[in-house]
N, C-alpha and C positions, 0 to 999 in steps of 0.2 A: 573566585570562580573555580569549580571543582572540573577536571580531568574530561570528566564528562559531560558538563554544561560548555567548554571549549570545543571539545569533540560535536554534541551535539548542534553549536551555534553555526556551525557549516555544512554537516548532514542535513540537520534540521529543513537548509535555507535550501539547497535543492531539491527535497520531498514535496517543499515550498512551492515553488517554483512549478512542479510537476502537477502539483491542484490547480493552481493561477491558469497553467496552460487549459486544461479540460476546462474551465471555467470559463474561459475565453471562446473557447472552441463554441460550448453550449449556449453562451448572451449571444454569438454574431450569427450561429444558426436560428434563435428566436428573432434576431432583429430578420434576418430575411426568410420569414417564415414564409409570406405571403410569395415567395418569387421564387421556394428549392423546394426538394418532396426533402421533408426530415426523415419520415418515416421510422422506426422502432428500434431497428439493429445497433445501429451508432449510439443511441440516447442507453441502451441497453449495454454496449460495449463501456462507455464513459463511466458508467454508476460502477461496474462491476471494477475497472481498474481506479477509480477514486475507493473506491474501500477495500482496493488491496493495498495503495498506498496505505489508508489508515490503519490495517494490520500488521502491515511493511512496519509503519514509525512504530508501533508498538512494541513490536519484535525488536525492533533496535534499543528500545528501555528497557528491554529482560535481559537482553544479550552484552551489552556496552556500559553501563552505569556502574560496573563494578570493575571494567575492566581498566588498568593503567594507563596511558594516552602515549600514544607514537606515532611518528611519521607515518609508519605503514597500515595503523591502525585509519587514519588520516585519510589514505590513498584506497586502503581497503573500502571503508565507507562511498567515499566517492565513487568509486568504479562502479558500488553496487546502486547509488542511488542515481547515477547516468541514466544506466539501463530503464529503470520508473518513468525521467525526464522522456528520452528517447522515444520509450514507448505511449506516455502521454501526449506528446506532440503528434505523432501519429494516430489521432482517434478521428478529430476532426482536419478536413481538408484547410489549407493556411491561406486559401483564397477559394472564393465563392462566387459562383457566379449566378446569373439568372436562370433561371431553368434549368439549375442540377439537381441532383438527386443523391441524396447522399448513402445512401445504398452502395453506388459505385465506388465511393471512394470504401465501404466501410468493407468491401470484396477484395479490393486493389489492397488493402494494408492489415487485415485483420488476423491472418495467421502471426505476420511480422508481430503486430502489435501484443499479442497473449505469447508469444516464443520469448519474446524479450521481461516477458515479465516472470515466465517459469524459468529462466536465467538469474533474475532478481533474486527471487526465492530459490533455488539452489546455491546461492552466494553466500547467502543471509545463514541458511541452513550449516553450510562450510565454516560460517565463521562463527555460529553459535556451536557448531560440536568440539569445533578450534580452543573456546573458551574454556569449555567445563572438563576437556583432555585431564585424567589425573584426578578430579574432584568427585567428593562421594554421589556428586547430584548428576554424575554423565551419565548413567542407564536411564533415567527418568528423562532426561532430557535426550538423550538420542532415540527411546521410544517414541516421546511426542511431537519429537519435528521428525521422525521417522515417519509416525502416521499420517501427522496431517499434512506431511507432501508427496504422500502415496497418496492421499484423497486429492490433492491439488492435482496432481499430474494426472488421476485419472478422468475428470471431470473439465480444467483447460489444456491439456494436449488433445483429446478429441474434437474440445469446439474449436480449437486454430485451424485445423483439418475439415472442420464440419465445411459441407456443402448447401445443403438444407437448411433453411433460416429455423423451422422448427426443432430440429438436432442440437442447432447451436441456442435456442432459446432454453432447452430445457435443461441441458448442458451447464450455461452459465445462469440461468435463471437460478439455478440450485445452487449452486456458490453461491449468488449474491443472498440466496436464505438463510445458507448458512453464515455467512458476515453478519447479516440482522440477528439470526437468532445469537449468537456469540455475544453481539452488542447488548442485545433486550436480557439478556443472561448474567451480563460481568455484574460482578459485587462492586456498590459503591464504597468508596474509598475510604478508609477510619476515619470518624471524626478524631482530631486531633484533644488530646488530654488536655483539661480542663487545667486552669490554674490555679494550683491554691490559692483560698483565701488567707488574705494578707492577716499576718499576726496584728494583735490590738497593741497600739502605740506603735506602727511601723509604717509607714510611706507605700501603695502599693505600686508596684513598678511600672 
């Protein structure tokens, strides 16, 4: 097991952990569908932070796979993937009752919920400019988390603030575009080199 598959096998498990929650959140709103208003906002808030998680873990395999394995690396990780946890548990309400409306709760926690996560990503950011300190690849790499958390911050710092469900839809609606287009866009993965053909008179492996 490599440095980084250690590292990764406890980062990993609470990003984990941080989907399972919104996952949960989303089955026990469907099961009382018929007796809460779901309404748009929260179903809207969930998707947006389940695929910042999923850029979250990604940024962690450009940032950490090369990097040496330490305690603090250890502790670094965790503090940053808390914040994810934290902020997932706050999407949906952890008790439901009849006749709520989940609007309410998603007014009561939703600045919390997007602050703790542009905390996530300024960690991440810290700890990816941390890495490449010294390395020919740090201008290239502190342009591009430069800009895309100048895009982040200016796009969820206003909908944490937004007041107006329409603000904060077009707000985050535009992230979550950008996450898909990102996705519909990434280059599949090399296929992996073919293996020679086995010499004649030779056992092939």
């Amino acid at each position: 097991m490599s440095a980084f598959e250690f590292f990764f096998s406890f980062y990993g498990l609470v990003l984990g952990l941080s989907v399972a929650v919104i996952a949960t959140g989303v089955a026990t709103a469907i099961q009382h569908r018929k007796t809460i208003r779901i309404g748009w906002l929260t179903p809207l808030l969930a998707l947006f932070v389940g695929l910042d998680i999923a850029t979250f873990w990604d940024a962690a395999w450009n940032t950490f796979r090369d990097a040496p394995f330490s305690y603090g690396m250890l502790v670094a990780g965790l503090t940053i993937a808390l914040f994810y946890f934290v902020a997932a548990s706050l999407v949906f309400p952890h008790q439901i009752e009849d006749g709520m409306s989940l609007d309410d709760h998603f007014w009561a926690n939703k600045t919390l919920v997007l602050l703790l996560t542009v905390v996530g990503n300024a960690l991440m950011v810290a700890a990816s400019i941390v890495q490449v300190l010294g390395k020919p690849q740090m201008m290239f790499v502190l342009f591009n988390y430069g800009f895309t958390f100048a895009l982040y911050l200016a796009l969820v710092v206003p909908a944490a603030f937004a007041r107006k469900p329409r603000l904060f839809a077009i707000l985050i609606g535009l992230h979550v575009a950008i996450y898909l287009a990102i996705a519909c866009l990434a280059p599949p993965p090399p296929n992996p080199p073919e293996a020679p053909p086995p010499v004649a008179g030779t056992a092939a492996p």
